[in-house]
C-alpha positions in Angstrom: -111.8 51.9 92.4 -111.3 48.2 93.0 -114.8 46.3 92.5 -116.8 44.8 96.0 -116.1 41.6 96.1 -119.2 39.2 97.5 -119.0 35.8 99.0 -122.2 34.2 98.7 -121.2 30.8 98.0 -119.2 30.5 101.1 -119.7 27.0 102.8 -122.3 26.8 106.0 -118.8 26.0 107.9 -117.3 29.9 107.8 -120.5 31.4 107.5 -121.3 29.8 111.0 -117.6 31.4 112.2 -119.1 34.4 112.5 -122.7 34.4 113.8 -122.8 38.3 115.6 -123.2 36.1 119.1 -120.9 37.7 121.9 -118.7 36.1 124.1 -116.5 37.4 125.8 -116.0 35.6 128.9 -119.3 35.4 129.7 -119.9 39.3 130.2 -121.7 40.2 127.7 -123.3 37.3 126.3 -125.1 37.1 129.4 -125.6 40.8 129.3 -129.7 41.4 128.5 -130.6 43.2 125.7 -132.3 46.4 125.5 -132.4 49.6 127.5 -134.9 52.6 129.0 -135.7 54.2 126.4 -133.9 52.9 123.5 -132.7 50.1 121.2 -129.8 48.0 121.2 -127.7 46.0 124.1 -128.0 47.1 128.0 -125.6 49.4 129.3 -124.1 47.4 132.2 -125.2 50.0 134.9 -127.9 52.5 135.7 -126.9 55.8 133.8 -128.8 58.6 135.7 -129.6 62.2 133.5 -127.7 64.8 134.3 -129.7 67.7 134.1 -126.7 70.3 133.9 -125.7 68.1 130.8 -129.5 68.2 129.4 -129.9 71.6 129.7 -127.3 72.2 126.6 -129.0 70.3 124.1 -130.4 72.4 121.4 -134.3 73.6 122.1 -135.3 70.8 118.4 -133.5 67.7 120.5 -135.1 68.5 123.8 -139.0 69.0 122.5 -138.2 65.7 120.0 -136.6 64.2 123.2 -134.7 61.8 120.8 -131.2 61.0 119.8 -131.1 59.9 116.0 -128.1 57.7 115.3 -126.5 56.7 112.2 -125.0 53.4 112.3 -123.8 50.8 110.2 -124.4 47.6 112.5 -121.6 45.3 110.9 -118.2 45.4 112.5 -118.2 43.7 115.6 -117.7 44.2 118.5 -118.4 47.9 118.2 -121.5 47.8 116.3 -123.6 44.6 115.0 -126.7 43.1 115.0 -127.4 40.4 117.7 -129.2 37.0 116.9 -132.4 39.1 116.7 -131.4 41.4 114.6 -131.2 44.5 116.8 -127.9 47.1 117.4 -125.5 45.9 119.9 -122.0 46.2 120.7 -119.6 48.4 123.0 -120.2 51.5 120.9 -124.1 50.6 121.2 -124.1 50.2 124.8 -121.8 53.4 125.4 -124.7 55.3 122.6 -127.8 54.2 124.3 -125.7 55.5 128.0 -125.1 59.0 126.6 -129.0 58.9 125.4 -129.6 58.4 128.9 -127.1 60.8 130.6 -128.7 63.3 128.4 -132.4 62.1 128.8 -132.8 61.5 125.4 -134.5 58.2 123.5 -131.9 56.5 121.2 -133.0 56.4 117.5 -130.5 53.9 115.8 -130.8 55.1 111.6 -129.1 52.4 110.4 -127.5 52.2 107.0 -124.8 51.9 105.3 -121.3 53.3 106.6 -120.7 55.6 103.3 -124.0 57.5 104.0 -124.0 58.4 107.5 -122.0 61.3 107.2 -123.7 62.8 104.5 -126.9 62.3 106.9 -125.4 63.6 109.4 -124.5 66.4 107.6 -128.3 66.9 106.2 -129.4 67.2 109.3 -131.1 63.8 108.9 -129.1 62.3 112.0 -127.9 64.6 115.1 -124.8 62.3 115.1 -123.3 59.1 113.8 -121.6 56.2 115.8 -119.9 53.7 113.5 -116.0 53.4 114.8 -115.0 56.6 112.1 -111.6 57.2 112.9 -110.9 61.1 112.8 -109.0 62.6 110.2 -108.0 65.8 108.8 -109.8 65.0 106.0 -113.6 64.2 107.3 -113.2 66.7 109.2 -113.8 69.4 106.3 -117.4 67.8 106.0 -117.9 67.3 110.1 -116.8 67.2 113.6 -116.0 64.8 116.2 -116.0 63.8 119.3 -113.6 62.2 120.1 -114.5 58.5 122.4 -111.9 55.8 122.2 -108.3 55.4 120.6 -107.6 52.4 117.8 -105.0 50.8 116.2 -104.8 48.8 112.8 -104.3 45.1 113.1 -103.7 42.5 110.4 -104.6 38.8 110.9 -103.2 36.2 108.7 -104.3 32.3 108.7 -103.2 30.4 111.9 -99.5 29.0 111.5 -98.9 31.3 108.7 -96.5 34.5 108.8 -97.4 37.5 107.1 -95.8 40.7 107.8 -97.9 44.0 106.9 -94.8 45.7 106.3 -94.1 43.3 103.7 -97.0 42.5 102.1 -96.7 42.9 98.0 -98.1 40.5 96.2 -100.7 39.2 98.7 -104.3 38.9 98.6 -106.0 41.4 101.6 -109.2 41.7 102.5 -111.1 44.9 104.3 -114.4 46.5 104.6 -115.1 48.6 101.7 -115.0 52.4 102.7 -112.9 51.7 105.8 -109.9 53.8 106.5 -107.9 50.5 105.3 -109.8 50.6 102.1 -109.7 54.1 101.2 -105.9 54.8 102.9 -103.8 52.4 104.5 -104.1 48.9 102.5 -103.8 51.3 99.2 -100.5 53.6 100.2 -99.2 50.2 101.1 -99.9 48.6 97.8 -98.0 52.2 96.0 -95.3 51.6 97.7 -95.2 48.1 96.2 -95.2 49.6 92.8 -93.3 52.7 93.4 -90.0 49.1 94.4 -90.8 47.7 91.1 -92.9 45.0 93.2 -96.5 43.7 92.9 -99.2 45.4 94.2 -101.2 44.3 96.8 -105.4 42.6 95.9 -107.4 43.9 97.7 -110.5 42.3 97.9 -113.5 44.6 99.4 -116.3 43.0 100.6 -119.2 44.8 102.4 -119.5 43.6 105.5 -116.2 43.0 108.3 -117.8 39.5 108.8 -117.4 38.8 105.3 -113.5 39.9 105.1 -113.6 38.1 108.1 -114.9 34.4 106.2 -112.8 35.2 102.9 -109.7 35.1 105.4 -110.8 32.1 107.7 -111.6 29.6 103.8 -108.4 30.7 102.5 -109.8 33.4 100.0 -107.4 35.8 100.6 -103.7 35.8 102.6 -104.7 38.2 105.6 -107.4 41.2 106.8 -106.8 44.5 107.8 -108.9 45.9 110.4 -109.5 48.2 113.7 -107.6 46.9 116.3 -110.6 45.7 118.2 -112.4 44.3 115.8 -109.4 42.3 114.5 -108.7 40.8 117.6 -112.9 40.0 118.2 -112.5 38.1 114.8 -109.7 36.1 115.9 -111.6 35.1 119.4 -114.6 34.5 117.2 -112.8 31.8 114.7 -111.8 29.4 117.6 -107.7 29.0 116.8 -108.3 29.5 112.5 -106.4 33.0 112.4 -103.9 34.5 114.3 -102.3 38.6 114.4 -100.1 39.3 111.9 -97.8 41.8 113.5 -98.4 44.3 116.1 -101.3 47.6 116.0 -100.0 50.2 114.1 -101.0 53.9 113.0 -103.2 54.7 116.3 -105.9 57.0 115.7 -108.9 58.6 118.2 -112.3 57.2 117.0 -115.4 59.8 116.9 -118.9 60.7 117.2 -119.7 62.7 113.5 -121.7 65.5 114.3 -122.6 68.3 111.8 -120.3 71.3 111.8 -120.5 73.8 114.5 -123.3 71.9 115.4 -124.8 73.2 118.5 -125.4 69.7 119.8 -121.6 69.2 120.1 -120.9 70.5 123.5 -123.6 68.7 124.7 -122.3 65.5 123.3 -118.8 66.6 124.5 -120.2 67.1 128.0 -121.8 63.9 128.4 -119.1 61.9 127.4 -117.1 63.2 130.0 -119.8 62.3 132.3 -119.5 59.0 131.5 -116.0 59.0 132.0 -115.7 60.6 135.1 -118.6 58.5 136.5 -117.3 55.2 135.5 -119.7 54.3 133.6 -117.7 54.5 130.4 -114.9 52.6 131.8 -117.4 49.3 132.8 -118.7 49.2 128.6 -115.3 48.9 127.6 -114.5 45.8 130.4 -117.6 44.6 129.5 -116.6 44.2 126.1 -112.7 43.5 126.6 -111.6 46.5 124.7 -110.3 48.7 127.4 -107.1 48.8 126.4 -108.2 51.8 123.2 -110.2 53.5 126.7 -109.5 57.7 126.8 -109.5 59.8 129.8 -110.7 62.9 128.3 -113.5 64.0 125.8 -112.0 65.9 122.8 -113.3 67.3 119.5 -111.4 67.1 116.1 -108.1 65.7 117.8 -106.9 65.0 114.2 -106.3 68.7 113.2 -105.0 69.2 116.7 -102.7 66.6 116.7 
């Protein structure tokens, strides 16, 4: 395993490129902050409890009447912190509405992204939200629901080319434990090898803002990222990077919950509620990622797939 690589000396100039402040038109930067019952960004309309939905939780989550949430707050725009340090994002805002569809207080646990399934498999978390992309694989230690659908998008240096599909030699960053850490970025760099050609760096840093700097200072050649967040860091760097190639290798994001979980259909349920209502339809404008938006609430779409 390749070491984390850390930018602390990175000059006042990139760190300001990315200061967790949203703007996206105008939308959700004038969006207030904070919700009934919960913490985080404001769901940009009144979600109302649907007692049919309620009435499925499991007897522990309706006498605690709280949701407990494991999040890792640092890949914007789905989850960050904003200037005051609190959860926000569209995956925030769409948490704290199913909290409220299901007339449950929203607990955001949040840690680091390697640990929330493990909590959530303890028993320490009812569920996580932290943009997990469903796979076969996670899906031995937990299920999803499934809540939006993502691409992988590369971003390069404004004015320079760089083509995923060609990319041996070159310097990438990603968030460590990401499925382009752990999967994509790596099979890419073994087919390198396996042509007699070099192998990819990959440089892993802990946060996506930091991959984010180390591209925007010239650190590394190009990022690999959710599709979303990608194209939130290019809007955030004012003109410095660019997409390098199209989205490739969609897969459905979920909502870990512990398997068999009896809080899953309830989940499920409310989800759809959202959908159907419009409510979940008005996050993702909010945010300007409707474009990964599903119509239907699954579970473990990867082994169905």
């Amino acid at each position: 395993m390749r070491p984390i690589y850390t930018v602390p000396a990175l000059t006042a100039m990139a760190a300001l490129l990315l200061t967790g402040c949203v703007d996206n038109s105008g939308s959700a930067s004038s969006a207030p902050s904070g919700s009934a019952g919960s913490s985080g960004s404001a769901v940009p309309v009144a979600v109302k409890k649907d007692d049919a939905v309620a009435a499925l939780l499991p007897d522990k989550m309706k006498s605690a009447g709280t949701l407990n949430v494991g999040m890792a707050n640092n890949y914007p725009p789905n989850e960050f912190k904003d200037p005051n340090g609190q959860p926000t994002g569209w995956s925030v805002d769409l948490t704290n509405a199913l909290g409220q569809k299901l007339g449950l207080k929203v607990n955001f646990d949040i840690g680091t992204f390697d640990n929330i399934l493990p909590a959530v498999k303890a028993g320490k978390d009812d569920m996580g939200m932290s943009s997990f992309s469903d796979t076969v694989e996670r899906e031995k230690q937990v299920d999803f629901v499934n809540y939006y659908s993502a691409g992988i998008q590369w971003a390069s240096a404004a004015g320079k080319t760089v083509d995923p599909k060609n990319a041996c030699g070159l310097k990438v960053a990603v968030q460590a434990t990401t499925y382009e850490d752990t999967h994509e970025v790596p099979a890419k760099s073994k087919a390198c090898t396996d042509a007699g050609k070099p192998a990819i760096s990959v440089f892993k840093f802990d946060t996506q803002d930091q991959a984010t700097n180390a591209l925007a200072v010239g650190q590394v050649d190009a990022m690999s990222a959710d599709s979303p967040v990608t194209l939130y860091a290019i809007s955030q760097t004012k003109g410095k990077l660019q997409t390098a190639g199209d989205a490739f290798e969609v897969a459905p994001y979920g909502m870990p919950v512990a398997k068999d979980s009896a809080f899953k259909p309830a989940l499920q349920k409310a989800l759809q509620a959202l959908i159907d209502d419009g409510t979940y339809q008005k996050i993702l404008s909010k945010w300007g990622v409707e474009s990964g938006g599903v119509k239907t609430a699954t579970v473990n779409i990867a082994s169905k797939g």
